[in-house]
ROVO-420860 format. One record per atom (N, C-alpha, C, O): x, y, z; residue in one letter. Coordinates in steps of 0.02 Angstrom, whole numbers, plus 50000, padded with zeros to 5 digits. Layout:
% residues N
XYZa;...
***
This chain:
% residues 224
565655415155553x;565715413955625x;565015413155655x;564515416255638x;565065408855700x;564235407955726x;564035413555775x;564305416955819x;563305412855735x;563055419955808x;563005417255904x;562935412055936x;563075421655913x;563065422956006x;562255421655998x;561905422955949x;562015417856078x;561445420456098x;561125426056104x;560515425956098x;561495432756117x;561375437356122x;561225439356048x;560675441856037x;561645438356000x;561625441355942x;560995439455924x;560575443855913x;560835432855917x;560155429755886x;559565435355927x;559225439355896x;559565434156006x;559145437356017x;558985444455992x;558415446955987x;559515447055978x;559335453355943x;559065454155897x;558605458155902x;559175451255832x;559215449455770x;558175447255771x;557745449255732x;558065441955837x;557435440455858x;556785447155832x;556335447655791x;557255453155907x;556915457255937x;556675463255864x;556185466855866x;557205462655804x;557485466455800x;556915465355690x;556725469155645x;556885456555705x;556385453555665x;555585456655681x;555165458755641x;555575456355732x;554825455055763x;554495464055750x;553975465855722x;555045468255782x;554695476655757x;554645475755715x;554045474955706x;555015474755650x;554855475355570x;554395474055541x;554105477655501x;554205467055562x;553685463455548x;552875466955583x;552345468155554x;553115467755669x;552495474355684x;552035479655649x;551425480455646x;552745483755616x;552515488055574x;552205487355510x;551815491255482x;552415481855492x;552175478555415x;551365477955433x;550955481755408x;551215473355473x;550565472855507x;550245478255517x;549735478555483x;550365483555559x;550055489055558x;549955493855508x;549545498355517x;550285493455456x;550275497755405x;549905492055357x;549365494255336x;549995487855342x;549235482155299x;548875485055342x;548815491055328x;548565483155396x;548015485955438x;547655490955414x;547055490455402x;548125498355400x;547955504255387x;547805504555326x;547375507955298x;548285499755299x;548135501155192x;548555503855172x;548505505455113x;549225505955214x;549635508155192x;550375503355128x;550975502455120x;549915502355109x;550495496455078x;551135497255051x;551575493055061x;551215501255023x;551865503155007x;552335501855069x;552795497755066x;552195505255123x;552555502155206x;552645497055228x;553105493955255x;552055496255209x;552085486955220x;552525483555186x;552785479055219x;552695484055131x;553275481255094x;553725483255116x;554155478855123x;553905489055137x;554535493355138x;554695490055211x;555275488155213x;554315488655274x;554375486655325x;554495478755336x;554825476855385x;554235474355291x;554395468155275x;555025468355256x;555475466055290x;555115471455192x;555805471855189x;556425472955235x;556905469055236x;556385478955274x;556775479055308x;556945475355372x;557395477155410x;556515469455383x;556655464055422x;557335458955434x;557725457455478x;557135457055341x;557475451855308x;558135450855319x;558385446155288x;558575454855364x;559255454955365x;559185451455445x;559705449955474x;558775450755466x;558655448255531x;558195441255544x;558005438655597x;558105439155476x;557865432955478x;558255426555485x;557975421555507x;558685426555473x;559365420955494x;559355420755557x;558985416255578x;559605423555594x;559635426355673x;559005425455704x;558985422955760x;558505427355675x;557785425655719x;557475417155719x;557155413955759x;557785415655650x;557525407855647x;557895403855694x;557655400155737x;558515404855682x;559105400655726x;558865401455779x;558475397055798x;559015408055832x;558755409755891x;558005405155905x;558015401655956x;557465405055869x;556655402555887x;556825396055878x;556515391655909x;557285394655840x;557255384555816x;557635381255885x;557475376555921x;558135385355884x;558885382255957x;558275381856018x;558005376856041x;558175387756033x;557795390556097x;557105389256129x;556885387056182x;556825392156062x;556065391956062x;555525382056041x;554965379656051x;556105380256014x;555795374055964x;555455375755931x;554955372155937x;555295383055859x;555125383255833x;555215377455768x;555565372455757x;554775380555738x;554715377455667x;554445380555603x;553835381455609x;554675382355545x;554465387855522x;553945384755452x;554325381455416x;553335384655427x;552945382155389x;553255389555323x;553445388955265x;553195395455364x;553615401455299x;553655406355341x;553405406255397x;553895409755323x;554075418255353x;553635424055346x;553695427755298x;553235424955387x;553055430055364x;553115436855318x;552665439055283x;553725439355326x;553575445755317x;553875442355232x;553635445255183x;554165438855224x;554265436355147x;553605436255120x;553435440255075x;553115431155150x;552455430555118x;552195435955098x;552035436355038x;552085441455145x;551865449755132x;552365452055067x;551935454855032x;552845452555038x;553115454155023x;553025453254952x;552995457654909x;552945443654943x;552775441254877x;551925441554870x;551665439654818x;551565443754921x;550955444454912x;550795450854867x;550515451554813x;551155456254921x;550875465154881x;551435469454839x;551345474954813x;551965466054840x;552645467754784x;552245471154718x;552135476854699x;552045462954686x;551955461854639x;551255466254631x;551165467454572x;550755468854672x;550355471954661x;550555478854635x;550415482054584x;550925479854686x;551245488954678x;551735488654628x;552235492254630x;551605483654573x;552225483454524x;552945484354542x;553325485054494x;553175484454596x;553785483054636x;554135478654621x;554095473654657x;554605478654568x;555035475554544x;555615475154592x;556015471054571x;555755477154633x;556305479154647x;556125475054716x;556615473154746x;555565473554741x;555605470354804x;555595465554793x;555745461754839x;555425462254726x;555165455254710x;556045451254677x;556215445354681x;556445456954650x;557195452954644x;557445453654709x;557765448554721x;557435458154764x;557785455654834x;557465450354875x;557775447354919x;556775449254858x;556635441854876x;557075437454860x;557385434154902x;557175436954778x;557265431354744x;558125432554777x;558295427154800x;558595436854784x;559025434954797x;559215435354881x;559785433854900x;558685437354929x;558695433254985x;558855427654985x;559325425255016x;558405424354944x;558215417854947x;559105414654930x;559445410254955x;559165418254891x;559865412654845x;560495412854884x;560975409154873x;560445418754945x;560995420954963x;561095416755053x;561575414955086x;560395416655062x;560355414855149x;559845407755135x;559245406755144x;560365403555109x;560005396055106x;559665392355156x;559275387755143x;559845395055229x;559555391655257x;558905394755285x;558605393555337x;558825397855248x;558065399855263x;557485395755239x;556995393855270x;557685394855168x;557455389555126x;557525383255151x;557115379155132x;557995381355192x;558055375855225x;557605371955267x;557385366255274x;557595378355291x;557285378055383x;556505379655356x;556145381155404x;556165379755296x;555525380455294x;555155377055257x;555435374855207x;554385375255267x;554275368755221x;553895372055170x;553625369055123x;553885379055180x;553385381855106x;554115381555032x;554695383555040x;553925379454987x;554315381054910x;554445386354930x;553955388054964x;554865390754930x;555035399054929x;555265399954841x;555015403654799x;555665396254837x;555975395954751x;555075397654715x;554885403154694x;554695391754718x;553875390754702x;553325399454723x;552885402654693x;553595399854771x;553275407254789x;553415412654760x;552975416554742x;554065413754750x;554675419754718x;554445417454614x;554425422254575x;554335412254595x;554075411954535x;553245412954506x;552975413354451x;553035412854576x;552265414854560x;552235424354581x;551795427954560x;552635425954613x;552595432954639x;552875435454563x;552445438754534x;553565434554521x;553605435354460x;552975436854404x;552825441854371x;552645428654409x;552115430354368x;551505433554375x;551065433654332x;551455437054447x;550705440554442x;550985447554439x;550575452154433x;551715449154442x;552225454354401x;551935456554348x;551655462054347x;551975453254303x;552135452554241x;551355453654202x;551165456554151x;551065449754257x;550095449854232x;549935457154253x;549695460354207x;550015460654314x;549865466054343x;550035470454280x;549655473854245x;550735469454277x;550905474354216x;550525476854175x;550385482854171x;550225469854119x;550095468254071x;549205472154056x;548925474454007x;549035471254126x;548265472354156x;548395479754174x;548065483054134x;548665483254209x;548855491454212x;548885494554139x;548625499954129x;549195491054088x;549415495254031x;548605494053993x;548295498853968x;548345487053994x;547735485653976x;547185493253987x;546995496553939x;547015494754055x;546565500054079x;546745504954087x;546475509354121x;547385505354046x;547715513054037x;547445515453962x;547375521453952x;547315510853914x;547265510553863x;546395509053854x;546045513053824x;546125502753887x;545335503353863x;544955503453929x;544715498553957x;544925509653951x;544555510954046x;543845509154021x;543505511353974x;543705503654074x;543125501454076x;543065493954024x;542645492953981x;543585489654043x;543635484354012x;543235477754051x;543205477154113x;543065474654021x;542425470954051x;542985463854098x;543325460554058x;543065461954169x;543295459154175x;543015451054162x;543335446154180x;542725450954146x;542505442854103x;542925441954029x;542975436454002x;543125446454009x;543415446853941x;544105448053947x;544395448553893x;544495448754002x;545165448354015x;545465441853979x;545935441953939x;545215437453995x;545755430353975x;545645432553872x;546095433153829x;545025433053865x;545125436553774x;545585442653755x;545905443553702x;545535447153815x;545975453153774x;546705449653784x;547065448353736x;546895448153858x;547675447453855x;547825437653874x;548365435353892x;547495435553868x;547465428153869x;547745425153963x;547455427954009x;548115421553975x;548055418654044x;547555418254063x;547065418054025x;547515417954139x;547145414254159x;546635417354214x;546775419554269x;546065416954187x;545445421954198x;545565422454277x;545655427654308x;545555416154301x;545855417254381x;546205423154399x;545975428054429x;546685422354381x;547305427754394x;547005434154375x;547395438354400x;546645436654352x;546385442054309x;545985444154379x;546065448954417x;545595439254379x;545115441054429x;545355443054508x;545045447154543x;546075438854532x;546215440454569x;546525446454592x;546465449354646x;546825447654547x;547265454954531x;546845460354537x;546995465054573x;546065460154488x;545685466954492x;545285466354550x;545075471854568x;545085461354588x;545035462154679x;545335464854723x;545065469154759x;546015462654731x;546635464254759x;546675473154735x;546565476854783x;546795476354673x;546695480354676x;546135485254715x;546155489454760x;545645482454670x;545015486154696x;545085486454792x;544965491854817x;545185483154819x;545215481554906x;545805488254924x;545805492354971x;546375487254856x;546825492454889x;546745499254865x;547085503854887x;546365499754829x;545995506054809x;546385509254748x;546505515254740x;546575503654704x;547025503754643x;546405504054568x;546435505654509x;546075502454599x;545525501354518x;544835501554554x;544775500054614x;544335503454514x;543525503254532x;543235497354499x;543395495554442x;542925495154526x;542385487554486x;541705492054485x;541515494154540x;541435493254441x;540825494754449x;540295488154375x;540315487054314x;539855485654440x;539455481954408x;539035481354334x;538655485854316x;539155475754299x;538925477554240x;538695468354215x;539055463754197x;538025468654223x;537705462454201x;538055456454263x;538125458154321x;538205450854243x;538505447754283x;539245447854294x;539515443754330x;539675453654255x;540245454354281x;540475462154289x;539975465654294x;541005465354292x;541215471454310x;541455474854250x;541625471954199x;541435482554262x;541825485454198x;542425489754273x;542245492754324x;543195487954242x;543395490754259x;543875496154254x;544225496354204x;543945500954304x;544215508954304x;544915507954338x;544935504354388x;545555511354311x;545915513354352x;545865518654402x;545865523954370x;545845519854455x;545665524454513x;546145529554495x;545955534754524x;546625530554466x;547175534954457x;547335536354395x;547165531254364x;547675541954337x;547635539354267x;548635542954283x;548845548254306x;548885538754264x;549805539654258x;549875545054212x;550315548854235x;549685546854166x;549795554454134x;549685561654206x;549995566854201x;549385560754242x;549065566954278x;549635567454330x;549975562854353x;549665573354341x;550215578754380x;550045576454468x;549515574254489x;550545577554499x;550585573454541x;551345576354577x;551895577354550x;551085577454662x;551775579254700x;551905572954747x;551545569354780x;552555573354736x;552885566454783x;553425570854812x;553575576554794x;553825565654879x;554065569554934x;554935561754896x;554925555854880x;555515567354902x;556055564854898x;556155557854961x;556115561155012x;556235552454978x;556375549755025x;557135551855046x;557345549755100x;557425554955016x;558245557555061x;558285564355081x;558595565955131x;558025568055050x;558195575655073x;557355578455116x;557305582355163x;556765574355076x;556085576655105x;555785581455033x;555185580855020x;556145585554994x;555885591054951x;555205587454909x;555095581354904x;554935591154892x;554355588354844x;554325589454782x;554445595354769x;554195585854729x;554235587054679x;553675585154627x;553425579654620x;553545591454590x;552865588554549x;552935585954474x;553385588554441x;552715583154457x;552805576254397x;552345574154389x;551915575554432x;552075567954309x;551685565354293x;551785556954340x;552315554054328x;551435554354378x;551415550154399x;551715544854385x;551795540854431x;551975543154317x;552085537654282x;552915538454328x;553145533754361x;553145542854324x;553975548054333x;553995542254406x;554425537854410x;553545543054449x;553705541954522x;553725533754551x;554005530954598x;553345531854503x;553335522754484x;553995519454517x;554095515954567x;554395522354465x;555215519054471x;555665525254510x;555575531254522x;556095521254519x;556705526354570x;557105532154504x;557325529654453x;557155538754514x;557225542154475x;557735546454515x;557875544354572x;558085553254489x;558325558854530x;557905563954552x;557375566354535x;558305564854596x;557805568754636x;558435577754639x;558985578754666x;557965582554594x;558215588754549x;558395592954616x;558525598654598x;558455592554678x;558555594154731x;559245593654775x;559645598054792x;559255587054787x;559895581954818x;560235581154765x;560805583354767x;560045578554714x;560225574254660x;560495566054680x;560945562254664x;559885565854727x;560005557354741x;559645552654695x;559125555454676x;559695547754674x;559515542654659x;559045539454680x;559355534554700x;558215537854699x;557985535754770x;557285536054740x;557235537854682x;556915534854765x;556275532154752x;556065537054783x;556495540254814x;555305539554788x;554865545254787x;554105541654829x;553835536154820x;553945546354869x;553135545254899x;552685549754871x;552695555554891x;552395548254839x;551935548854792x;551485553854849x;551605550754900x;551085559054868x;550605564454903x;550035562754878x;549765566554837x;549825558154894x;549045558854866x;548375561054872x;548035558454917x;548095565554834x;547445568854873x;546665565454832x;546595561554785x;546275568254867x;545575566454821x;545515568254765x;545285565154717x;545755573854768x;545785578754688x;546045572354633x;545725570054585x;546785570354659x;547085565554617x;546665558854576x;546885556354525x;545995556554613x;545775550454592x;545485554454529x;545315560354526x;545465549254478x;545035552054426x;544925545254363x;545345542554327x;544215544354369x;544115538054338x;543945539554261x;543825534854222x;
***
């Protein structure tokens, strides 16, 4: 059934906080939020386009809070935001419609710096202090991508570059074996665990919900 003016406008109003917060929390560095706040937009992107295209004469080149989404997903190894992209996409066609960026093209490159992130985490879990000029030799692709990933990190305070001749040796800022309290997202309780535990959505020995975990992080915790 088609939406009401009213409805769109909501759907607008309702786009635009989500997206607020996404912004303000990148701002802060909070990224995990930022995804989580992009995300929770997306049910209001139908409704906001229609509403800006009918009304406004918009025109959409891409969506923001999607872009954010396939930008730092794939950083935070976020699997899970990077398949509700992909089935945004498959489910609300006319989003894809109504926009002239590839989204299909975006949602397959957010996959593959997935997959590289991965590949590059397990890398400096295993040889800390790996020379990033020698990435495309240890795990092959494409030195680009290598390079972009341990920037992107390093900016989000995921890995250390510390200088070495004309390229970097780099550190994971965090080591996934080390003990570590995270806060339940359903009940609030905290629970202490080896880091690796809090990655993926696990139970929570409290509620016994199902649910993903916020990680407490202190200074103590960095350790290169």
């Amino acid at each position: 059934m088609p939406m009401t003016k009213a409805e769109m406008q909501v759907c607008q109003t309702q786009y635009h906080d989500h997206l607020a917060a996404a912004q303000l929390a990148l701002k802060e560095k909070r990224y995990r939020d930022t995804v989580d706040s992009a995300v929770a937009s997306w049910p209001y992107i139908d409704g906001m386009m229609q509403y800006e295209r009918k009304y406004e004469e918009q025109t959409f080149r891409s969506v923001e809070s999607i872009d954010i989404v396939a930008r730092y997903a794939p950083l935070l190894l976020d699997r899970k935001s990077v398949d509700s992209l992909e089935a945004l996409v498959k489910d609300q066609r006319r989003i894809d419609k109504h926009t002239t960026n590839d989204l299909r093209q975006l949602i397959s490159t957010a996959r593959s710096v997935l997959g590289d992130a991965y590949r590059l985490w397990t890398c400096l879990e295993t040889f800390s202090g790996a020379r990033q000029d020698e990435l495309r030799q240890m795990l092959q692709g494409d030195q680009e991508r290598w390079r972009y990933i341990a920037e992107s990190w390093e900016e989000m305070g995921v890995l250390v570059r510390r200088s070495e001749g004309r390229s970097y040796l780099l550190y994971l800022a965090t080591v996934m074996s080390d003990l570590t309290h995270a806060k339940c997202r359903v009940c609030g309780s905290v629970a202490k665990e080896r880091k690796r535990r809090f990655l993926q959505r696990s139970i929570c020995m409290q509620c016994g919900s199902h649910t993903d975990f916020v990680i407490l992080g202190t200074p103590e915790s960095i350790t290169l």
